[in-house]
N, C-alpha and C positions, 0 to 999 in steps of 0.2 A: 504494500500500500504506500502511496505518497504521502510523506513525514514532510512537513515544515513548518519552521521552528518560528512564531511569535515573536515580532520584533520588542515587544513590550517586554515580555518575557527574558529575551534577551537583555536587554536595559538592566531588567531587574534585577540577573543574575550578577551583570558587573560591576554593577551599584556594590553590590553587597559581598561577591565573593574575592576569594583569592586577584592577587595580582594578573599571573599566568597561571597556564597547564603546567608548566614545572614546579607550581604551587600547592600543585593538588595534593591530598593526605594522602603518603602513601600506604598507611595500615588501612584507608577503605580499600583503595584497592587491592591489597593481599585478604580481606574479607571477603569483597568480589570475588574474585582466583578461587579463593578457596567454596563458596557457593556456586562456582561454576558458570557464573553471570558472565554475558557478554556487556562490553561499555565500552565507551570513549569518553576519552577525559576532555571537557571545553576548554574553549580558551581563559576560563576563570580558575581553572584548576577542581571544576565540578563534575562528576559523572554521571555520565548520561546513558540512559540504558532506554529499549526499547522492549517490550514483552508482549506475546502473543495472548489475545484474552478471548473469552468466548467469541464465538459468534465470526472467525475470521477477523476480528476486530484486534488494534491494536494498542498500546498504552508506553508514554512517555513518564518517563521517573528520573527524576535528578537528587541525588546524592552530594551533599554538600559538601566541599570539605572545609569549611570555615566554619569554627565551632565557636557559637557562641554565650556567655556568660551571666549566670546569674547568683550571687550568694558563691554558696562553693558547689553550684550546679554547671557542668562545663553541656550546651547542647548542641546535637546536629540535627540539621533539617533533613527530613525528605519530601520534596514537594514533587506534586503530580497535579498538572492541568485538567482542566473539568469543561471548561465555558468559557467563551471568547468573544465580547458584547462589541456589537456596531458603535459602539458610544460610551464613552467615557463612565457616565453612570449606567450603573446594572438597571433592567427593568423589574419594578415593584416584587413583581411574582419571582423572580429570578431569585433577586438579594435574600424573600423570604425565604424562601426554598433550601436556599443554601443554607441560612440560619437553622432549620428546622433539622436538614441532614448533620450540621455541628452537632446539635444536641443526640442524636444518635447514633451518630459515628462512638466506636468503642476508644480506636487511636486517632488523635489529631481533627482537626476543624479546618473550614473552608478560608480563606484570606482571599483579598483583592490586591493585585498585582498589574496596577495600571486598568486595560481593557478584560485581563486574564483571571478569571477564578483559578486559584491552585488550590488543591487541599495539601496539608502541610503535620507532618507526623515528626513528632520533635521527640528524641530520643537521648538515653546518655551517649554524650561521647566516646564511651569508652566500652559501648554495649556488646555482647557476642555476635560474632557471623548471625547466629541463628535468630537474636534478638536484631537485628539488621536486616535480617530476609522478613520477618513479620511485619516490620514498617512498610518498608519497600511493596508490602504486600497487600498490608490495609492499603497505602496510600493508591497503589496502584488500582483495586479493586473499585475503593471509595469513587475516585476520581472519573474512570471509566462508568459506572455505573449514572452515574449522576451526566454526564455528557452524554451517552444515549438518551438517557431521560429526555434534557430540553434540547437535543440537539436532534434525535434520531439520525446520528450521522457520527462517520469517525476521522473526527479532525485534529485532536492533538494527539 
């Protein structure tokens, strides 16, 4: 299927992450390696993975490697696109929606990233491969799921 990457999204990614790709964390990637995951690392030093999800459908997930700080909580993201609005502000029903899948989501909540719903599953730092494949996993599914919903189509 044809993948392309959200220039919003992109913005957002270098706003906020690593320098470069020689940036990237390289204990994600020996996590990766070791789950077996295919990725490439972006030019922020993030990974980017693609996964096959029902339906012939497919799902984008990025892996942070910029971890960032709360208390003596060290966190990473993993965020996965949902929704991609014509317009700066979400529509009414949208923003609800999102809201309402938060509150049910078990891992992580919906965020606004410019035009981009991501849903975003924040984990320890320093969590196991296996505790790394569960995010990756909500986030993937969450994400996916909710973009058939309003989209009936598979665009991120």
């Amino acid at each position: 299927m044809k993948r392309t990457l959200l220039p919003a999204l992109l913005i957002a990614l270098a706003c906020a992450g690593p320098a470069s790709a020689a940036d990237a964390d390289a204990a994600v990637g020996r996590q990766l390696d070791k789950l077996g995951y295919n990725y490439e690392v972006d030019e922020d030093g993030d990974y980017r993975l693609v996964f096959d999800v029902e339906g012939d459908r497919t799902q984008m997930v990025y892996v942070r490697s910029a971890v960032e700080d709360f208390g003596s909580h060290n966190i990473r993201e993993i965020w996965s696109p949902g929704y991609t609005s014509k317009t700066k502000q979400f529509p009414v029903a949208v923003a609800n929606r999102l809201l309402e899948d938060s509150q049910d989501a078990k891992m992580g909540g919906w965020v606004k990233q410019e035009v981009t719903a991501m849903f975003v599953v924040k984990i320890d730092a320093d969590a196991t491969a296996d505790q790394l494949s569960d995010a990756i996993d909500a986030a993937i599914r969450t994400a996916d799921a909710m973009e058939l919903e309003l989209t009936k189509k598979d665009d991120l």
